[in-house]
C-alpha positions in Angstrom: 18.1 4.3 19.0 16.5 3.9 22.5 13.6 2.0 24.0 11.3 5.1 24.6 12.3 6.4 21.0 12.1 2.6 19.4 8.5 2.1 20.7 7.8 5.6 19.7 7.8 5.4 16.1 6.5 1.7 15.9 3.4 2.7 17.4 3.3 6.2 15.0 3.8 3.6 12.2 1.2 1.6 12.6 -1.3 3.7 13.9 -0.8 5.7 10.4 -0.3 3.4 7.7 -4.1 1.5 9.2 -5.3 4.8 9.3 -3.9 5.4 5.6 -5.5 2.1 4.4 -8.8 2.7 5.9 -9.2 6.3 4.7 -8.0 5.2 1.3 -10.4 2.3 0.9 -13.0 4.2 1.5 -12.5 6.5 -0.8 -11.4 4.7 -3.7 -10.9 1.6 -5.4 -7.1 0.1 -5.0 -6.1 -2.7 -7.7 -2.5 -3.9 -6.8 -0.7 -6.3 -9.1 3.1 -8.2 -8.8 4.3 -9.3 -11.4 7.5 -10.2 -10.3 8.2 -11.6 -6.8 9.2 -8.6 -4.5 12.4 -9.5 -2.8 11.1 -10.4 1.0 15.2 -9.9 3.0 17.2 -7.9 0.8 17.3 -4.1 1.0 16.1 -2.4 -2.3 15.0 0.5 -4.1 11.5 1.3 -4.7 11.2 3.8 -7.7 7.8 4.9 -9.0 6.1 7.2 -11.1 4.4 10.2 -9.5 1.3 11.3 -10.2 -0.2 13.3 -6.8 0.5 13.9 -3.5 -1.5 10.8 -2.6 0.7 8.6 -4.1 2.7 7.6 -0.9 0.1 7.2 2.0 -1.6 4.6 -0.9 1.3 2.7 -2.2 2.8 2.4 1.7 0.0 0.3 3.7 -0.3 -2.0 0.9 3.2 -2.9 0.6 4.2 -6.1 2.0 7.4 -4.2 3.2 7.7 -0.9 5.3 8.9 2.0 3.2 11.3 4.3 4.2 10.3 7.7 1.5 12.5 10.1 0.8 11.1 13.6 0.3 11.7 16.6 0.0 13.3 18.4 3.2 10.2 21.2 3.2 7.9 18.7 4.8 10.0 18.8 8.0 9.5 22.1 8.9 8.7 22.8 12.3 8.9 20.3 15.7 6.0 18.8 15.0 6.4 17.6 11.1 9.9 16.9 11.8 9.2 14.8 14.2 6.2 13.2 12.4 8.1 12.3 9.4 11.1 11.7 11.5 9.0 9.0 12.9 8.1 6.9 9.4 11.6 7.0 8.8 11.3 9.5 5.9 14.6 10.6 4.5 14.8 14.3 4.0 16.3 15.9 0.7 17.6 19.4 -0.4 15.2 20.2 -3.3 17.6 20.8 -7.0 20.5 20.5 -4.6 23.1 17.6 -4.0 22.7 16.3 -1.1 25.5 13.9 0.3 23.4 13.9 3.8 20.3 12.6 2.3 22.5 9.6 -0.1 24.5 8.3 2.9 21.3 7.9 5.0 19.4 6.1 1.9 22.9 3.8 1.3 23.1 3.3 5.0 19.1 2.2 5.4 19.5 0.0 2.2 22.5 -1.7 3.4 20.8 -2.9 6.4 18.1 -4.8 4.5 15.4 -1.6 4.3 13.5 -0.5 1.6 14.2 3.0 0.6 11.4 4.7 -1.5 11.7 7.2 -4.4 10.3 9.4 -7.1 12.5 9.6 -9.5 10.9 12.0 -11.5 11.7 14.7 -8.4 8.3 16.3 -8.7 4.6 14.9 -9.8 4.3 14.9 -13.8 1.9 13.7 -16.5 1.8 13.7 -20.0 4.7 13.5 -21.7 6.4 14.9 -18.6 5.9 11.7 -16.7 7.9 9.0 -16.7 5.6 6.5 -17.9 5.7 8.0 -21.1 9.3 7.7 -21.8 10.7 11.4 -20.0 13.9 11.3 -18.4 14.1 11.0 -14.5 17.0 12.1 -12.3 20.1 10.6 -12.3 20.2 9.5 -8.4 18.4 6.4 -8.5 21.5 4.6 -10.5 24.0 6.1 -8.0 22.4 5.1 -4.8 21.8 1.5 -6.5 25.6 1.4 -7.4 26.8 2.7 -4.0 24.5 0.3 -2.1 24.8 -3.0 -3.8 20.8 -2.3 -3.8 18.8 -3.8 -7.1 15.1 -1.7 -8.0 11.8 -2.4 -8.1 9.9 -0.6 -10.3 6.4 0.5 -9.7 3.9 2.6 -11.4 0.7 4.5 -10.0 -2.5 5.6 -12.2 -5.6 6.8 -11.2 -4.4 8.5 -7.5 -4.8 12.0 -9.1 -8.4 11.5 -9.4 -8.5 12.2 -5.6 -7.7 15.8 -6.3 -11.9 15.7 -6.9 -13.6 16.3 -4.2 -16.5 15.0 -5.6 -14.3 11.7 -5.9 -14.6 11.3 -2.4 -18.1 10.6 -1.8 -19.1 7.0 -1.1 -20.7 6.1 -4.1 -18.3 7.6 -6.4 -14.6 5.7 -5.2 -12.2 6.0 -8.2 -10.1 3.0 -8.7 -6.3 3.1 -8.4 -4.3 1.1 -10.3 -0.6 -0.2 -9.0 1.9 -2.6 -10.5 5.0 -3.5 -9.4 7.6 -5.1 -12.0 11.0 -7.5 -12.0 13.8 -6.3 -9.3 16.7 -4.8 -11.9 20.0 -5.6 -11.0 22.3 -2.8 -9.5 25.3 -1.6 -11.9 28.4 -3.5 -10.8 31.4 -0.6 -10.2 30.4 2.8 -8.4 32.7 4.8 -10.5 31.2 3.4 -14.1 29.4 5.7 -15.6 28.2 3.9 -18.4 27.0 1.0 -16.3 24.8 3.6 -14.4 23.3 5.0 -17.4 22.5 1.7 -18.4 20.7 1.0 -15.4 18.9 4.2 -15.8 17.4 3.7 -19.2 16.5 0.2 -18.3 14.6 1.1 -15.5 12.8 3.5 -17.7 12.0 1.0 -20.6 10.6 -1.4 -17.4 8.0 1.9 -16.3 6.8 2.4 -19.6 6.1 -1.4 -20.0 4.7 -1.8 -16.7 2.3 1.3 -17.2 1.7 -0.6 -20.6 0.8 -3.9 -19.0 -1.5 -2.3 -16.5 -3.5 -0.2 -19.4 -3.4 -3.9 -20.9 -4.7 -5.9 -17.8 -7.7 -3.7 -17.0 -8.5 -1.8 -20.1 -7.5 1.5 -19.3 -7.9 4.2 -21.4 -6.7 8.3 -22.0 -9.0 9.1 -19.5 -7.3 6.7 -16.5 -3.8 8.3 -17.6 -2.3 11.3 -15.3 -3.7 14.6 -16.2 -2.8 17.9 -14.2 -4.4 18.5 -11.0 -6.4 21.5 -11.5 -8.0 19.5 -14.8 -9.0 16.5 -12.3 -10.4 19.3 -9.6 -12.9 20.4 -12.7 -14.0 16.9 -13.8 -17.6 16.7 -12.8 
């Protein structure tokens, strides 16, 4: 990478994610909790629940790490978005498609210490769609651990979807958000063992659904804090 590009994309980072953290406190309430020690060197895996599209520009300022997301490859459409999410380091991704591009970019950022971000659900869910509540998530979160030597860190999110209320955004109003981040899970030893993938995989589930338990616990959350749909949160008065 060269100077010009190099300088670039650390002043497009900073001037977003402090632009991110000031638009987002002032619109809501952010509660972040570690309960585990996030590892401060090491590359790693960051794979949360996901609840709205407001989930990444509030988990990413607050993170004692930069993030490098990946999403899905329609956000680059065009010079301009290409080149803005080009420039956070976001990893594009063929939606429902495998995508060997995307996976040697991810293994190639982890193994030189980065933190690659994910949604392993593929899409925003709630209910008994949603991860926290026991659903399945895709099966590339395992794999990329395996192939990078990379362990996860799972996080969950509640509360962001609130935002899809307008009235949500006036000053008096601020929802809170709610995120936790858990204990760093090991990465399956053996690329080529399936079982030990799968293992991993349902592990990291049962370490979701506990953290979203702990956080409900911690701040005495109830149904109403959960994830609903979007166009249900737009109604709420």
């Amino acid at each position: 990478m060269n100077l010009v590009r190099r300088i670039w994309r650390e002043c497009l980072w900073h001037f977003v994610t402090k632009t991110l953290f000031l638009l987002f406190a002032a619109g809501s309430r952010i509660r972040v909790t570690y309960y585990h020690e996030i590892p401060k060197h090491c590359g790693f895996i960051l794979a949360s629940n996901h609840i709205s599209h407001f989930d990444p520009p509030i988990i990413t300022p607050r993170f004692p790490r930069r993030i490098d997301w990946i999403a899905m490859s329609d956000l680059f459409r065009g010079r301009i978005l290409n080149g803005f999410f080009s420039g956070l380091n976001v990893i594009p991704i063929e939606r429902n498609l495998p995508d060997r591009g995307a996976l040697r970019i991810a293994v190639k950022q982890l193994k030189e210490g980065r933190v690659v971000g994910i949604f392993p659900e593929g899409g925003i869910r709630d209910g008994a769609a949603s991860i926290i509540n026991g659903a399945e998530m895709k099966q590339g979160v395992s794999l990329l651990s395996a192939l990078a030597n990379a362990p996860i860190v799972p996080c969950v999110i509640l509360g962001s979807d609130r935002l899809y209320n307008l009235r949500n955004w006036l000053p008096w109003r601020r929802p809170e958000v709610w995120i936790g981040y858990g204990k760093p899970i090991p990465p399956p030893k053996g690329a080529a063992d399936g079982d030990k993938k799968e293992s991993t995989q349902k592990l990291l589930s049962s370490e979701i659904v506990k953290l979203k338990e702990r956080l409900c616990e911690d701040f005495g959350l109830a149904e109403a804090d959960l994830p609903h749909p979007p166009k249900e949160r737009m109604k709420e008065p």
